[in-house]
C-alpha positions, 0 to 999 in steps of 0.5 A: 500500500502506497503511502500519500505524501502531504502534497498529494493530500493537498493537490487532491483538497484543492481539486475537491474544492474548485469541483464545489466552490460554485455551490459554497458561494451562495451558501456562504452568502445566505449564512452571511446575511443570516448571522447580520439579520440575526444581529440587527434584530435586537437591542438593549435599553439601559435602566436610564434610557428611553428607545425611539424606534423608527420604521422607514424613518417614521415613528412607531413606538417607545420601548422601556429598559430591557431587550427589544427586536426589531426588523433588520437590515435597516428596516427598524432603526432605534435611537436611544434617549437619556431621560433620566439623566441631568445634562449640563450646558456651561456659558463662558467656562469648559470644566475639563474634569469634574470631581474633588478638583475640579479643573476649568478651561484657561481659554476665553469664551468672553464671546458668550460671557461679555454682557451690557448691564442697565446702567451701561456696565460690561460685565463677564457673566458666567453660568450653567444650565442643567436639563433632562429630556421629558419627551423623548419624540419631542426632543428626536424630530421637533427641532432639528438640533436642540443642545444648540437650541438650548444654547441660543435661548439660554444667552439670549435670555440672560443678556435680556435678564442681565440688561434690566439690572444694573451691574451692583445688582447683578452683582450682589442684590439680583443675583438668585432673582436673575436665576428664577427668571432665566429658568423660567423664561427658558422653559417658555421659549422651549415650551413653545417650541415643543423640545421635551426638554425640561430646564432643571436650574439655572445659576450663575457662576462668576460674575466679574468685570472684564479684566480691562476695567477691574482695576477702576471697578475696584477703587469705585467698590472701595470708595462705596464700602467707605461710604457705607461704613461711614453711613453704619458708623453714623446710624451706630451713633443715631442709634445709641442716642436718639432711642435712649432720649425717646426712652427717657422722654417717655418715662418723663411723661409716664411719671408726669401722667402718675403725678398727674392722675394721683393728684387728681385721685386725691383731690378727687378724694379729699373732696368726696371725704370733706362733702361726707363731712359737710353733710354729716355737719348739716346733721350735727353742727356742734358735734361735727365741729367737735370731733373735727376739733379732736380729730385735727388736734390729735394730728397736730400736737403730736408734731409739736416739739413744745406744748404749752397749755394756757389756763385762764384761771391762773395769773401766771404762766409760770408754774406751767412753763417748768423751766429747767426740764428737758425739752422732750418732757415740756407739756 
């Protein structure tokens, strides 16, 4: 028996391969479009996302998170959509990498960021606007690019909000309002527009004067601060004087309304106690005068140092006078 070497084992292998390779071809081509059928005929929804799938370009339907098919080779196209995702759009910075440092563009976008003021002051106005997509359909095919959108509305927005204010508003006082009503106006406009886009927060960053001018604006910022402390220092005096002169004024007239009122109690008093005397008088003439007699002499003798009691009946006053005695036992 005659032992095949390897080149005739491979000469034969080929022979056998131009006698069938007219009927490989098609096979190979059928399982080709087989394995891209079967690849294209399915997909993956993230837990955060919304699928918009598509049939000849027209809308057909919203699928949740989880594993969907569809028609392939092209004739279902899906579109996956973030909704539960919060995207943020920056005017006048780039954040280059977010985190415990995070760091910033050095490059200008004085473009976006220079705006004029009320008072026809230039300020640099940095800020962000976060969003979330809340109609995923909206947001595909009723504007043609809607971050751009976003963009474009927000600036004109703020240099509208940033022009009713004057620079030390926007500066200092305004600031939050300035935040409320951007927010709020950019959501009108996108509203209108039928984005599905829904604004989160709008917030201003840095708001400075462009470096040209800071040097002007910070000695005009330091003589108000001297201003102002001069006006606090001035209501520090007002206050430690004029509220202790009201005080006092006050108590004077409270102490003067008492004086007033107990003078008139009493007079109000002894006039009620002398009309009581008079017409218990009326009643007993002799006896009213008697015991008025009593009554006032035992108020007074006490309060007499010396008493002297003179007798008609005697001729002299001598014996009465016990000089010589100490005062305390004159009678």
């Amino acid at each position: 028996m005659d032992v095949k070497q390897p080149e005739d084992i491979m000469l034969e292998v080929k022979k056998l391969l131009n006698k069938k390779k007219g009927k490989l071809i098609p096979i190979a081509i059928i399982g080709l479009l087989i394995l891209i059928g079967l690849s294209g005929s399915y997909y993956t929804i993230e837990a955060d996302e919304v699928g918009v799938v598509q049939r000849f370009g027209k809308y057909i339907d919203s699928t949740q998170p989880g594993l969907h098919f569809k028609l392939p080779f092209g004739i279902d196209k899906m579109t996956p959509v973030r909704v539960k995702h919060i995207f943020n759009e920056e005017f006048g910075i780039r954040t280059l990498k977010a985190g415990r440092k995070t760091r910033y563009s050095s490059a200008s976008y004085l473009d976006e960021s220079l705006m004029l003021t009320g008072d026809l002051n230039i300020l640099d106005v940095r800020w962000i606007v976060q969003y979330r997509i809340t109609d995923p359909v909206e947001y595909l095919f009723s504007t043609r690019d809607p971050v751009n959108n976003i963009r474009d509305i927000s600036e004109v927005v703020m240099r509208r909000l940033v022009g009713d204010y004057s620079v030390d508003e926007v500066l200092t006082t305004q600031r939050a309002d300035i935040n409320i009503l951007a927010q709020t106006g950019i959501q009108e406009i996108l509203n209108n527009y039928k984005t599905g886009i829904q604004v989160v927060t709008v917030k201003l960053q840095d708001v400075n004067p462009p470096d040209k001018v800071k040097p002007a604006f910070n000695e005009v910022n330091q003589a108000k601060q001297e201003k102002d402390k001069l006006v606090n220092q001035a209501w520090e005096a007002y206050n430690k004087v004029i509220p202790k002169a009201k005080g006092e004024a006050k108590r004077t007239k409270s102490e003067a309304e008492g004086y007033a009122v107990d003078k008139i109690n009493r007079a109000q008093g002894d006039t009620e106690r002398f009309l009581a005397v008079l017409a218990e008088y009326k009643k007993a003439p002799e006896v009213t005068k008697k015991r008025v007699y009593l009554e006032t002499m035992s108020k007074v003798i006490p309060q007499a140092r010396r008493k002297y009691i003179m007798d008609p009946k005697q001729s002299s006053i001598l014996p009465l006078l016990n000089i010589g005695q100490s005062e305390g036992g004159q009678k």
